[in-house]
C-alpha positions in Angstrom: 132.8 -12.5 162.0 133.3 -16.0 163.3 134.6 -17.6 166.4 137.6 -19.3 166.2 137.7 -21.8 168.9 135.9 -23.3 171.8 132.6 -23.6 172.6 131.0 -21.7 170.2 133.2 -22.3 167.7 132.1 -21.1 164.0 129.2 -19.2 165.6 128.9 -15.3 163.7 128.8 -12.5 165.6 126.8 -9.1 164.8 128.9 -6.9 164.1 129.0 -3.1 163.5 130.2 -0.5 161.1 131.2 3.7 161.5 134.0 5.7 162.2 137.2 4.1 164.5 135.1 0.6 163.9 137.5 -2.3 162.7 137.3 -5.3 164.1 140.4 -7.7 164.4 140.8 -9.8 161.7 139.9 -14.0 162.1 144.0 -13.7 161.7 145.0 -11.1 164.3 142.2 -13.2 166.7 144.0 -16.1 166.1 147.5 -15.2 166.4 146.4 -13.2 169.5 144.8 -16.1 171.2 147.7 -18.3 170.2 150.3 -15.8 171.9 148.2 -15.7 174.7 147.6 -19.5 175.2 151.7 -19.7 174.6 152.0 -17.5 177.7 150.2 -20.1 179.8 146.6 -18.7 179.9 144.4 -21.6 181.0 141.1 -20.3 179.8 139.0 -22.4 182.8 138.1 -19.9 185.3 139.6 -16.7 184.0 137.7 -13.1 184.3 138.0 -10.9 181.0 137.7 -7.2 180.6 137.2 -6.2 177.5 137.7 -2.3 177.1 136.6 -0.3 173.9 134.7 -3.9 173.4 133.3 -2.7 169.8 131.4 -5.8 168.7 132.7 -7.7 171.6 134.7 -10.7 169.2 137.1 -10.8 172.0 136.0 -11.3 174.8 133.4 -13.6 173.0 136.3 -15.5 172.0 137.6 -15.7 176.0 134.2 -16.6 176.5 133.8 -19.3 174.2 137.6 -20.8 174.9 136.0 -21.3 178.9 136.8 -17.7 180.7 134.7 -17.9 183.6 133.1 -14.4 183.2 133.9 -11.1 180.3 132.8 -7.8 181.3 133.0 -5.3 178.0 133.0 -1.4 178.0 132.1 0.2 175.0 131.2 3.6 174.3 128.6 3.8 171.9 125.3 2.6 173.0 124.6 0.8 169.0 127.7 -1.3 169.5 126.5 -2.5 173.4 123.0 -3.2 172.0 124.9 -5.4 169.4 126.9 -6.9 172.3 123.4 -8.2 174.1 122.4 -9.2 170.7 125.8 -11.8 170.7 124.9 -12.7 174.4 121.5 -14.0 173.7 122.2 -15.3 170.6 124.9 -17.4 171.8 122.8 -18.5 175.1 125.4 -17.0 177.5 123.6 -16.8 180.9 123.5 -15.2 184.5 126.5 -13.1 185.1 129.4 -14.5 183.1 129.2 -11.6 180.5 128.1 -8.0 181.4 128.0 -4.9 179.3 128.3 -1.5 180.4 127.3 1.7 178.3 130.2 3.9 179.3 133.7 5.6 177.7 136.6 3.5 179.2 138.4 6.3 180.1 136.0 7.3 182.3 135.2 3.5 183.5 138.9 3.8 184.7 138.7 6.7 186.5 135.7 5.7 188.7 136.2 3.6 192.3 135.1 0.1 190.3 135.5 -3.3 192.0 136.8 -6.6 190.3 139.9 -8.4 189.8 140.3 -9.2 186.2 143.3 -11.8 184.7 143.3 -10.7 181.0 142.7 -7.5 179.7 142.1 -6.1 176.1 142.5 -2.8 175.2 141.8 -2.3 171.7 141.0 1.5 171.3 139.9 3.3 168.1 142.9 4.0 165.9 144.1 7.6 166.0 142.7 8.8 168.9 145.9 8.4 171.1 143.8 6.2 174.1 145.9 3.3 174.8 148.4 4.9 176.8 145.3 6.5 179.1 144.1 3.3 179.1 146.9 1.2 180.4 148.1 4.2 183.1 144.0 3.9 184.3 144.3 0.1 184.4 147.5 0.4 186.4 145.4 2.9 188.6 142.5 1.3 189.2 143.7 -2.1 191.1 141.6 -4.4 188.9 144.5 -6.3 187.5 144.9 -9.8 189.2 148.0 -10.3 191.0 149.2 -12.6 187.9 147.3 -10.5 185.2 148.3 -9.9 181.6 146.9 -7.4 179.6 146.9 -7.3 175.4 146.7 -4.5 173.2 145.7 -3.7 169.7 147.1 -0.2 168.4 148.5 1.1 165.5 151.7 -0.2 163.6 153.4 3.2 164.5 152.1 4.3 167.7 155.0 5.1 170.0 153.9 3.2 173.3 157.2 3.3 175.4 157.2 0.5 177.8 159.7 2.4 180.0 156.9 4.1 181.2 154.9 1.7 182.2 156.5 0.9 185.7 153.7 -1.3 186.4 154.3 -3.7 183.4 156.7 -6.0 181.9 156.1 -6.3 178.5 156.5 -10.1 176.6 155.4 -9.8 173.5 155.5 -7.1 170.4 154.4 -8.4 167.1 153.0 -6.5 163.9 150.6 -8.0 161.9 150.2 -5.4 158.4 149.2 -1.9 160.3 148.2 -3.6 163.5 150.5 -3.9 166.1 149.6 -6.2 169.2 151.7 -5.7 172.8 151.1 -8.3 175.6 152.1 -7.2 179.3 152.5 -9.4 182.3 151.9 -7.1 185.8 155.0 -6.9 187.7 155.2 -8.7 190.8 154.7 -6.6 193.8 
């Protein structure tokens, strides 16, 4: 898997393989980052959090594009190991990318600190976590004041935006069986 922009541009990333594994297409990247850059996302600066990280492409991709820091939460401790693997490989220093060995779920449900601008939530298909996700995201007070948060789910997965009272959701696009939702946080 390459990155598509930036910095590293046309670097490959380690990736990984098993069960719930797919990483997003060089397409769905690039139509993601595209949507996102469309919103206004000036890259220069930004904190990423990159939950259920998997190989880590996007928030390597924020990274690469100038986000000032990524912090990604995976699960399984082969994919994080991959993760440092992509760090040193691509000579990213200090603390402007972090990995923690945890379940994002739980992540969420802890007292954590930060204040993150962009958020991807790309959860294993079928297991039903992007609405937990989202509510603990909403929870948690980590979301910047101007924030937006993509996710990656399934074609069909019913993810009523009526109930997210914290959101207002700007973009809905399908891309084969992917589907890919950007939210902006409401204004308090």
């Amino acid at each position: 898997m390459r990155i598509i922009a930036g910095e590293y541009k046309g670097r490959t990333l380690r990736t990984g393989s098993g069960p719930g594994y797919r990483p997003a297409t060089g397409k769905v990247r690039e139509s993601l980052f595209s949507m996102l850059e469309a919103r206004g996302v000036d890259w220069s600066g930004i904190n990423v959090l990159d939950l259920f990280a998997g190989s880590g492409a996007l928030g390597f991709e924020a990274l690469s594009r100038g986000a000032k820091s990524a912090l990604f939460i995976e699960k399984s401790s082969r994919a994080c190991a991959i993760i440092r693997q992509n760090i040193f490989m691509l000579g990213i220093g200090g603390q402007r990318a972090r990995v923690i060995n945890t379940d994002a779920i739980t992540f969420l449900n802890k007292q954590v600190r930060g204040s993150f601008d962009l958020v991807f939530v790309d959860p294993p298909y079928g297991m039903d976590l992007a609405r937990p996700a989202l509510d603990g995201l909403l929870k948690t007070g980590l979301l910047s004041e101007d924030a937006l948060i993509s996710a990656e789910i399934e074609k069909n997965l019913p993810l009523e935006s009526r109930f997210l009272a914290g959101l207002n959701l700007i973009k809905d696009k399908h891309f084969g069986q992917t589907r890919i939702l950007i939210w902006k946080k409401k204004q308090e």
